[in-house]
N, C-alpha and C positions, 0 to 999 in steps of 0.2 A: 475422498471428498471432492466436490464438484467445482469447477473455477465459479469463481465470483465477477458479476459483470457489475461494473459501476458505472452510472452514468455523470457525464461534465457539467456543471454548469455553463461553463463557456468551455467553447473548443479549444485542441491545441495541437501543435503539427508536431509528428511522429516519424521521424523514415520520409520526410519529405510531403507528407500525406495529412490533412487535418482530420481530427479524430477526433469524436463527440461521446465516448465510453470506453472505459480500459478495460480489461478482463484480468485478475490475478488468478494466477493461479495457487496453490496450499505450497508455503515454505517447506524446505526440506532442511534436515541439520545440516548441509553444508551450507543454504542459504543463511542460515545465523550467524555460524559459525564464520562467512567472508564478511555479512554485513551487520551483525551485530542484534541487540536487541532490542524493540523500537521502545519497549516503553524500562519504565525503575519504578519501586513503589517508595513515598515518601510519604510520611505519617500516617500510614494503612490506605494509602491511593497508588492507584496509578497514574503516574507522569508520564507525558509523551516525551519520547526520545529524537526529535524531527532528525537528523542526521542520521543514523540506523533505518528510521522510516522510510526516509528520500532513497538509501539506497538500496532497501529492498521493495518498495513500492516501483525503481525503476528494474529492477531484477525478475520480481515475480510478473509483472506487465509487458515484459519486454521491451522498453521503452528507452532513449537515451536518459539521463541525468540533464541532460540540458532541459528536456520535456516536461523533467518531473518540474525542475525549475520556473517553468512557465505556466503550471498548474495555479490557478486564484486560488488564495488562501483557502477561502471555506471546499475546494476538492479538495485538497493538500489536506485539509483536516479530516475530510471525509472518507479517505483514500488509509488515511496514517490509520482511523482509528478499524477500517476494514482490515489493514493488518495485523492490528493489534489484536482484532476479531479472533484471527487464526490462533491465538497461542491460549484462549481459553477452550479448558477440559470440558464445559458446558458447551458449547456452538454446535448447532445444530447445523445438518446440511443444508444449504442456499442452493435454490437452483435457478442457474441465470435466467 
């Protein structure tokens, strides 16, 4: 499956470097398996798991965790649920 490029709303600095899109690329099972699973389902939904999220949103993007940190809410969410993306058996290929 192809990475996924997302774009920021606001920037944010990276490796020293400000950056206006993250690229993920597709978890692997050890990626879960260190960082967990980002969402739970409660009463037939799915809930977002933001700590599991954050640490694979900074894993699969390459990113420090300080970065993901600094992400505004609404990328943070928009980022969290491009993860959550990956673990349905429907997703279709994205291509950046």
């Amino acid at each position: 499956m192809p990475d996924t490029i997302v774009q920021l709303s606001k920037p944010i600095s990276a490796h020293g470097e400000e950056v206006t899109s993250l690229t993920l690329r597709e978890p692997t099972g050890k990626d879960v398996k260190e960082c967990g699973v980002p969402f739970g389902i409660e009463g037939g939904g799915v809930v977002l798991q933001p700590a599991p999220a954050a640490k694979l949103i900074s894993r699969l993007a390459g990113i420090p965790s300080s970065s993901v940190d600094a992400l505004s809410a609404p990328d943070f969410l928009t980022l969290a649920n491009t993860v959550i993306g990956f673990f349905s058996s429907s997703r279709e290929a994205q291509t950046p």
